[in-house]
TIKE-713041 format. One record per residue (C-alpha): residue number from 1; x, y, z. Coordinates in steps of 0.02 Angstrom, whole numbers, plus 32768, in hexadecimal, padded with zeros to 4 digits. Example, Ala and Ser with C-alpha at 12.3 -4.5 7.8 and 13.67 -1.06 7.14 Angstrom:
REM residues 2
NODE num    x    y    z
NODE   1 8267 7F1F 8186
NODE   2 82AC 7FCB 8165
REM end
This chain:
REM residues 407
NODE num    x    y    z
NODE   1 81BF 8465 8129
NODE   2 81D8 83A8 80F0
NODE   3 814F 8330 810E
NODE   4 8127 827D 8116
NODE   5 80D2 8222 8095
NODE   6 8081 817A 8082
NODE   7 8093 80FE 8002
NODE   8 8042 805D 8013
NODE   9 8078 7FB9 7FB2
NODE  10 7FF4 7F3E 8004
NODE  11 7FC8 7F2E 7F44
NODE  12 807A 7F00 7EFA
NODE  13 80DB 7EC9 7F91
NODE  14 804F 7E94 8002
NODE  15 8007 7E17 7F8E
NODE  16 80A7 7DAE 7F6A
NODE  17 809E 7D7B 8009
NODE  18 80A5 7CC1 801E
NODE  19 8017 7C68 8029
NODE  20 7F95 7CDF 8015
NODE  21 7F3E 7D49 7F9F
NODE  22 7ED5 7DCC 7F5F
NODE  23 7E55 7DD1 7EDA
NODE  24 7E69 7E5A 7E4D
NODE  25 7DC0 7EA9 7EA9
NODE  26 7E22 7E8D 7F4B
NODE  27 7E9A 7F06 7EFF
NODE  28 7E2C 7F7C 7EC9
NODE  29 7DE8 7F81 7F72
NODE  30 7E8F 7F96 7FCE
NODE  31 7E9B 804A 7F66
NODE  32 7DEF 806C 7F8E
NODE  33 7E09 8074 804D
NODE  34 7ECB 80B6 802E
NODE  35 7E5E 8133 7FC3
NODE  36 7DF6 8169 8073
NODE  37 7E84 8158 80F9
NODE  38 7ED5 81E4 80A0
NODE  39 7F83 818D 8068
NODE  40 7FC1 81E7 7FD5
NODE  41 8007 814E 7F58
NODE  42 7FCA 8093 7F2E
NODE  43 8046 8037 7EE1
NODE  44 7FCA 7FD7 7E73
NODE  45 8029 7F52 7E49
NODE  46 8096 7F0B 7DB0
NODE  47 803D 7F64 7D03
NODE  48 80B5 7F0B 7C93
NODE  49 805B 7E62 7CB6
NODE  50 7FD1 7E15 7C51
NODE  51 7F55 7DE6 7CD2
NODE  52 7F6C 7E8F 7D34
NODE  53 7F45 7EFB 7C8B
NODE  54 7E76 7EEE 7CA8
NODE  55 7E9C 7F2C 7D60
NODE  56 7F13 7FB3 7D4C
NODE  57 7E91 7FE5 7CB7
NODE  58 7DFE 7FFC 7D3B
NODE  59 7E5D 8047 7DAF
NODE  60 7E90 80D2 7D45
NODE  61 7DD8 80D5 7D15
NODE  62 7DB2 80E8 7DCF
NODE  63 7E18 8162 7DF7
NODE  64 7DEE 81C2 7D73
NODE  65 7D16 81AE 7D90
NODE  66 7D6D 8203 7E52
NODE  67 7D59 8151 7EA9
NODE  68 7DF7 816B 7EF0
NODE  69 7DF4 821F 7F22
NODE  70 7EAA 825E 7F26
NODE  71 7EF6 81BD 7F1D
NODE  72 7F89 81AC 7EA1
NODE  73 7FAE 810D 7E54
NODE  74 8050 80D5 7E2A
NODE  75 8087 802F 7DC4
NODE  76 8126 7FC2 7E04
NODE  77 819F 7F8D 7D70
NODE  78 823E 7F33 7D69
NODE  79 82BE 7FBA 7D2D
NODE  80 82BC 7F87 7C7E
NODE  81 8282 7FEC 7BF1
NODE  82 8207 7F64 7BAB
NODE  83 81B5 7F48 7C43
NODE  84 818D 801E 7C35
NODE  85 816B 8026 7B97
NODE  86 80DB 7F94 7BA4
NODE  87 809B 7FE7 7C38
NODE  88 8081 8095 7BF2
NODE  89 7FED 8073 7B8E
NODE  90 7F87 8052 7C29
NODE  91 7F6D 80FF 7C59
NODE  92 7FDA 80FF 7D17
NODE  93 802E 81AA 7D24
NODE  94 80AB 815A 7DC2
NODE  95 8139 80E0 7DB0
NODE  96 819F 808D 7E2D
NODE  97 8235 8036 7DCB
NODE  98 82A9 7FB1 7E27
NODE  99 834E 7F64 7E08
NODE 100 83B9 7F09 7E87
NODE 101 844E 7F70 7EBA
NODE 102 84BC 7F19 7F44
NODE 103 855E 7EAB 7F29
NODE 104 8506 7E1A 7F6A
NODE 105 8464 7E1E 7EE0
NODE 106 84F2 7E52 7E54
NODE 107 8558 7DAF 7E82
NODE 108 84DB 7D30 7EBF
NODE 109 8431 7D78 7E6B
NODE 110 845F 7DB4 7DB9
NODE 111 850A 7D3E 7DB9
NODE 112 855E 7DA4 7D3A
NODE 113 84DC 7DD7 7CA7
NODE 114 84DF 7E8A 7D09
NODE 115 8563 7EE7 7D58
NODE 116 8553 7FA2 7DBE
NODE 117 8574 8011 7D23
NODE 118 84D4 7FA8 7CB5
NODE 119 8470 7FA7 7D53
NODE 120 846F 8067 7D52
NODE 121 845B 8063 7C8A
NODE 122 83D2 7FF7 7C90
NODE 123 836A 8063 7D1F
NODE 124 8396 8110 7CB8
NODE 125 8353 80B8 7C25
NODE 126 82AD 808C 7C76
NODE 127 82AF 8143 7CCC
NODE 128 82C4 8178 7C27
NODE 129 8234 8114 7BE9
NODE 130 81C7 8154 7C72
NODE 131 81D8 81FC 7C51
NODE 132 81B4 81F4 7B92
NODE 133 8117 8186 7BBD
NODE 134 80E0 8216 7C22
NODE 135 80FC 81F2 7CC3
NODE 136 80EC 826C 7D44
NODE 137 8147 821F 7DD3
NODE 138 81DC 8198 7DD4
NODE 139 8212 814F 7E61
NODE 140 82B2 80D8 7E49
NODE 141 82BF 8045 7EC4
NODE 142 8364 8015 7F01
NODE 143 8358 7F56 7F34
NODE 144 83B7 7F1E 7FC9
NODE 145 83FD 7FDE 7FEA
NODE 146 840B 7FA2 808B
NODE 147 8499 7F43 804D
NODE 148 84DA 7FA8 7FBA
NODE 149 8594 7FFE 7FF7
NODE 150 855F 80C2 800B
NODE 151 85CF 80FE 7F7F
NODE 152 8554 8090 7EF2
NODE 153 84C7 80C4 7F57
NODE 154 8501 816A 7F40
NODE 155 8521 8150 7E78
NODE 156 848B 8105 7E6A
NODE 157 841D 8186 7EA7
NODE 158 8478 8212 7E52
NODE 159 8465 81A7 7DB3
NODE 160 839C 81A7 7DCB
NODE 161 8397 826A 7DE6
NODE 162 83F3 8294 7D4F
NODE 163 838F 8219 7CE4
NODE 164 82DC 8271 7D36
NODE 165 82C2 820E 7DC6
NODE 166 8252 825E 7E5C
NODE 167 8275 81E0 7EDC
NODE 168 82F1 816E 7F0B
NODE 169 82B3 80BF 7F6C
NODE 170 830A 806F 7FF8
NODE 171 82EB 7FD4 8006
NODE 172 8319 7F6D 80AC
NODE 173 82E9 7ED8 8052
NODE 174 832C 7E58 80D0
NODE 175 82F2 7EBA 815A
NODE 176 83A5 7ECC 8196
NODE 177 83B8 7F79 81B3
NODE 178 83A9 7FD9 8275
NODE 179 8358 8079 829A
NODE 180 8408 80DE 82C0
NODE 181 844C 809B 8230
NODE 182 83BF 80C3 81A5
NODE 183 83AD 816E 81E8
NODE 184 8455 81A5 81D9
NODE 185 845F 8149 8128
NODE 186 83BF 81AA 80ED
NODE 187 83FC 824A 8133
NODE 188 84A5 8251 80D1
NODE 189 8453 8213 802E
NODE 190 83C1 8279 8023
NODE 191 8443 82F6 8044
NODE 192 84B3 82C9 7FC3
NODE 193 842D 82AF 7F3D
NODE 194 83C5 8335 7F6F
NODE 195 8323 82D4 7F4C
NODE 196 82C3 8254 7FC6
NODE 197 82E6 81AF 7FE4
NODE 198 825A 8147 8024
NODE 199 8257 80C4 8091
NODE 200 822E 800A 8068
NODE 201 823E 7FA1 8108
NODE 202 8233 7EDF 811E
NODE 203 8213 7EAB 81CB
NODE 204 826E 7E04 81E2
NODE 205 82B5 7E45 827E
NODE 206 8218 7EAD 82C5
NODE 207 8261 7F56 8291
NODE 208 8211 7F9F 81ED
NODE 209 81A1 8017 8243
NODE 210 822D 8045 82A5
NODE 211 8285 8048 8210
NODE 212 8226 80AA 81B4
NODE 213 8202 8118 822F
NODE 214 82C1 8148 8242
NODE 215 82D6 8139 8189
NODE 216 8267 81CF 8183
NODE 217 82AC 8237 81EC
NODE 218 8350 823A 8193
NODE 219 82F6 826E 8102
NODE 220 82C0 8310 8177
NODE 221 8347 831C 81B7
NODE 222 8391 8342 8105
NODE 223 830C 83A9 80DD
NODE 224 82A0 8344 8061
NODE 225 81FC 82EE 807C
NODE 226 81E3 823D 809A
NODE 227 818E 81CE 8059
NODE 228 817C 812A 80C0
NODE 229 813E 806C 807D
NODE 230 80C6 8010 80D1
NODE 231 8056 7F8B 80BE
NODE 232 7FA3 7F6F 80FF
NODE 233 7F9B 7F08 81AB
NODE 234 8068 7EE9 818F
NODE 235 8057 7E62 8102
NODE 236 80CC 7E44 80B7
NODE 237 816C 7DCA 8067
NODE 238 819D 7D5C 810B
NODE 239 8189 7DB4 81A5
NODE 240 812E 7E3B 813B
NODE 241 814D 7EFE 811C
NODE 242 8147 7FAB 818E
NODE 243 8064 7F9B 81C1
NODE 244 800D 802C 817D
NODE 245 7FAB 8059 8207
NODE 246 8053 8036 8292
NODE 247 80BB 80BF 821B
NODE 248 802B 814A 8215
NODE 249 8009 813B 82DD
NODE 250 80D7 8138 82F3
NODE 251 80E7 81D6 82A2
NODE 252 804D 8223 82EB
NODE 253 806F 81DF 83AB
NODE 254 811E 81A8 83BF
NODE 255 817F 820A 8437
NODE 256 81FC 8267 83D4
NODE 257 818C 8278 8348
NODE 258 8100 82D1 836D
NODE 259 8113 836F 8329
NODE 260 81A8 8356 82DA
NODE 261 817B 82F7 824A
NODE 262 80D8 833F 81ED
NODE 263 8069 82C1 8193
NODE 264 8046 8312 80EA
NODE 265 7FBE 8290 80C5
NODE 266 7F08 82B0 80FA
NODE 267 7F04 8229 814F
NODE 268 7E57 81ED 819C
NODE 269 7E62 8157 821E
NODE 270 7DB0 8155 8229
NODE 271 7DCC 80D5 819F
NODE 272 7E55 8070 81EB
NODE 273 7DDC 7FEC 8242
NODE 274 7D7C 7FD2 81A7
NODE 275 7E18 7FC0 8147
NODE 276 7E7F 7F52 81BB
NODE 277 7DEF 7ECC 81EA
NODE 278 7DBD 7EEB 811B
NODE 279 7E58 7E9D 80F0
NODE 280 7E6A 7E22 817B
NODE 281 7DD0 7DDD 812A
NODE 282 7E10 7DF3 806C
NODE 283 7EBC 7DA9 8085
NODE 284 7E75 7D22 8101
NODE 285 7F04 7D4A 8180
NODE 286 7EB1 7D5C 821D
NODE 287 7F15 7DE4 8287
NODE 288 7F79 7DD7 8321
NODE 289 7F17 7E04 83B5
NODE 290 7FA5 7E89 83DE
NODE 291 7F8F 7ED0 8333
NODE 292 7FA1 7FA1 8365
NODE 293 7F0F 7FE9 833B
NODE 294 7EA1 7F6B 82F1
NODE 295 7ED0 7EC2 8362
NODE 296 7E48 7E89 83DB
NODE 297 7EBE 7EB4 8468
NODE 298 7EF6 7F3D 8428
NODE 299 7E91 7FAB 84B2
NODE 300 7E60 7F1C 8534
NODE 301 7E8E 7F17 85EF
NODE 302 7E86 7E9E 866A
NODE 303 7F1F 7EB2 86E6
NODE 304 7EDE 7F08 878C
NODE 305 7F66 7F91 8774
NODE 306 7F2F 7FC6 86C8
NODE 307 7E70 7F80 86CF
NODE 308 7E6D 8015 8775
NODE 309 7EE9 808E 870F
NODE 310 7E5F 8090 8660
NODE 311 7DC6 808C 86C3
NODE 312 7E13 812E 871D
NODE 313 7E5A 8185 867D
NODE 314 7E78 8127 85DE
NODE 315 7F0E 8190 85C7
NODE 316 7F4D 813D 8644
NODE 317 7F72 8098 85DA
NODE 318 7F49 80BA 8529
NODE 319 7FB6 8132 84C5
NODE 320 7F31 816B 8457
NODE 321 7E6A 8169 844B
NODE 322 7E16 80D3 83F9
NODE 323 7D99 8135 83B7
NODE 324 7E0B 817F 8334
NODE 325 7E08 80E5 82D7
NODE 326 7D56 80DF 828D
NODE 327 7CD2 805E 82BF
NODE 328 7CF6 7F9F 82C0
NODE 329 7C94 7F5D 821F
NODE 330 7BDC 7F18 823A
NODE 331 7BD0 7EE2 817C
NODE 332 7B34 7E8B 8136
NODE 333 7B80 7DEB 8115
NODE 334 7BBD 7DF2 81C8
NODE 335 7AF8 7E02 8218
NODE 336 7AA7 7D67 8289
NODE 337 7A17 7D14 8277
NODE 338 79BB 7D1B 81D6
NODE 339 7A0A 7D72 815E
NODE 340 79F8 7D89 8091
NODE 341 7A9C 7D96 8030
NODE 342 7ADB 7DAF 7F75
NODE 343 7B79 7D58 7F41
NODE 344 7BB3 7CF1 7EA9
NODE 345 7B25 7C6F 7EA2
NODE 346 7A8F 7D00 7EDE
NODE 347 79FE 7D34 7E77
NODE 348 79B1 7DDA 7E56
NODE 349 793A 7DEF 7EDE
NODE 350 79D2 7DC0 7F74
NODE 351 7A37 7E41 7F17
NODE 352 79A6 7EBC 7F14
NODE 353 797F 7EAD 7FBB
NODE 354 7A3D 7ECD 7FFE
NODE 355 7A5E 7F67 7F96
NODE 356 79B0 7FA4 7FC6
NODE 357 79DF 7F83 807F
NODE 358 7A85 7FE8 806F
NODE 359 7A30 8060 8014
NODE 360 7A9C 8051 7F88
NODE 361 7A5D 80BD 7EEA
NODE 362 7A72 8032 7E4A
NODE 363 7A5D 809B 7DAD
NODE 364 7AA3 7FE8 7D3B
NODE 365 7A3F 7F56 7D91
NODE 366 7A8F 7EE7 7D20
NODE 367 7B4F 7F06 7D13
NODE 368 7B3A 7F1A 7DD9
NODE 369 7ADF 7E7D 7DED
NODE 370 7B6D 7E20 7D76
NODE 371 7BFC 7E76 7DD0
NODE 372 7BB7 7E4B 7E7D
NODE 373 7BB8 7D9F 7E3A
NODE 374 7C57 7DA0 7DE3
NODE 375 7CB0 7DE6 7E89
NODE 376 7C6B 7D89 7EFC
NODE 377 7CA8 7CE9 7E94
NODE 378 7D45 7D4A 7E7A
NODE 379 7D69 7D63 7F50
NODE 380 7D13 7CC9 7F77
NODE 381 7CB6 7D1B 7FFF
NODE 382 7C2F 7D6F 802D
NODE 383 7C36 7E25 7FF9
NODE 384 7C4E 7E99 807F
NODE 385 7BE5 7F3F 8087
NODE 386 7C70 7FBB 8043
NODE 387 7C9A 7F43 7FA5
NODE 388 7BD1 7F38 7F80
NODE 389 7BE3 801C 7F8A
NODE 390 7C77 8004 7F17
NODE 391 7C05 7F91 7E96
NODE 392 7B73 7FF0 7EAE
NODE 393 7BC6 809C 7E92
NODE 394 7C4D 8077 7DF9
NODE 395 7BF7 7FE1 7D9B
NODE 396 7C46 8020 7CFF
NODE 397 7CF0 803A 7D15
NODE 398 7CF5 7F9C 7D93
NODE 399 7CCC 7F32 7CF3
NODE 400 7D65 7F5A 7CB3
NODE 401 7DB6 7EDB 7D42
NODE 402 7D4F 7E44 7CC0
NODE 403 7D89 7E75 7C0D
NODE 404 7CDA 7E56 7B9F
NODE 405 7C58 7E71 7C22
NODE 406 7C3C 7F1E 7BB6
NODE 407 7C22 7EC9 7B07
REM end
């Protein structure tokens, strides 16, 4: 039976968002709690860049020391041989590779210098690339499908497949599209090129959970899995991508889904607090009181009608149980009153007395004390309890984020 996959891109989509951003720890932190709810794929960000090449190098070190459990990770590239071939070295096994495909990128985007038969030899070059760096899955990203005519869609995606391609992307990259119309889209190409095609949704007009949602079940609906895009606490470019945390509850409680549309992730929401108000804090975007899930509102009453309805039966007003969601964070940074911390300007006997108090087990005192140092100056922040575990339990493969620290 098909499933439903998650793959986030809080890490390559999430962080371009205007400003904001996200510290190369921040990153590594974002596939730490991906690594815990259960998602199956981080799209890491953009390997074929200078100043991601220490990150993408501790990652892989991560992952491989288990820090991120089952986690894959997967590098974004344009869909241009060079930028695979740079990439390769750096260990990722995962590729997502993007080229614009609609009439409206081709004439007003690449003005000429490509047309629709070298936009399809340029991604089966870079396919091609992939696979002889030893890639084990390639995704190919269609940019602006949502506006490409179905018949190039069609070539397109037929192209990828014959060239080795595992995964076609469609990406609703003005956030144009409408549930009816994505689903039946999805359904006839997944059909027709007998592989899935994932969703990407933008959600400049309030619609890429929906979106995504729909997008997925045409994949069912022609028998492959799906594999849906998402981004941590909706951030995104403009009015931000499909939220993380919306999509998985969609799929688990929507009516019309339940049951028909099987998560294949093991997905744990006893993370999703920590994660959410983790990167509320990180990014410095505080989130909307109505935020499902993790919003302050999210599960507060105060009408008579539903304040007498919840106190009776919570069922009664809240479509799922809070409690699913994990705790709400109580961090050390976070405590009142007199409190000891270790940051980018602390000395050895603050940072001894935190990691004692978490009863964190430092076998390097001095790359930990360094990298606690080093990320706190990095995020600019205190360090929150989770990031100090993360220090504290892979000092050696985190020092791979600040290229000498090892020398």
């Amino acid at each position: 039976m098909p499933v439903v996959h998650f793959l986030d891109v809080t890490n390559r989509d999430g962080v371009q968002t205007a400003r904001t951003g996200l510290s190369k720890f921040g990153k590594t932190m974002i596939n730490f709690y991906l690594a815990r709810l259960g998602v199956a794929q981080s799209e890491i960000g953009f390997p074929y860049l200078f100043h991601e090449v220490p990150y993408v190098r501790a990652s892989v070190a991560l992952a491989e020391a288990g820090a991120f459990g089952q986690l894959r990770l997967s590098g974004w590239c344009r869909a241009i041989p060079a930028d695979v071939t740079t990439s390769v070295p750096l260990g990722l096994r995962h590729y997502n590779l993007s080229i614009s495909t609609s009439d409206q990128m081709i004439a007003r985007k690449f003005r000429g210098r490509l047309d629709r038969a070298t936009i399809i030899a340029e991604m089966t070059a870079a396919v091609a690339a992939a696979r002889d760096g030893g890639a084990e899955t390639i995704g190919v990203n269609a940019e602006d499908a949502s506006r490409t005519d179905d018949g190039f869609l069609l070539e397109f995606g037929l192209a990828a497949r014959e060239a080795g391609a595992d995964r076609l992307r469609y990406c609703d990259t003005i956030g144009g599209d409408t549930p009816e119309r994505i689903r039946e889209r999805f359904a006839k190409l997944a059909s027709a090129v007998r592989m899935p095609v994932e969703t990407h949704c933008h959600n400049d007009l309030g619609m890429a959970v929906a979106n995504s949602l729909s997008g997925a079940f045409g994949d069912l609906d022609a028998g492959q899995d799906a594999w849906v895009n998402t981004c941590v606490n909706g951030i995104g470019e403009r009015a931000g991508n499909a939220d993380l945390l919306s999509a998985i509850l969609a799929f688990r409680h929507g009516f019309g889904a339940e049951g028909k549309a099987v998560i294949g992730d093991p997905v744990d929401l006893s993370w999703a607090r920590r994660l959410g108000l983790w990167a509320s804090y990180a990014f410095g975007q505080p989130l909307p009181p109505g935020q499902p899930g993790v919003g302050r509102n999210a599960f507060a009453h105060e009408s008579g009608i539903h304040a007498d309805g919840a106190l009776k039966d919570r069922q009664n007003y809240e479509l799922y149980d809070d409690d699913t969601l994990g705790p709400f964070p109580a961090d050390w940074h976070a405590r009142q009153g007199r409190v000891v911390l270790t940051g980018e300007y602390g000395g050895k006997a603050g940072f001894r007395h935190v990691m004692d108090g978490l009863g964190i087990e430092v076998t390097d005192e001095e790359l930990t004390f360094k990298l606690v140092q080093l990320c706190g100056a990095a995020t600019s922040r205190p360090l929150t309890d989770d990031e100090l575990r993360l220090i504290g339990g892979y000092p050696h493969q985190l020092a791979l984020l600040y290229p000498g620290l090892l020398d």
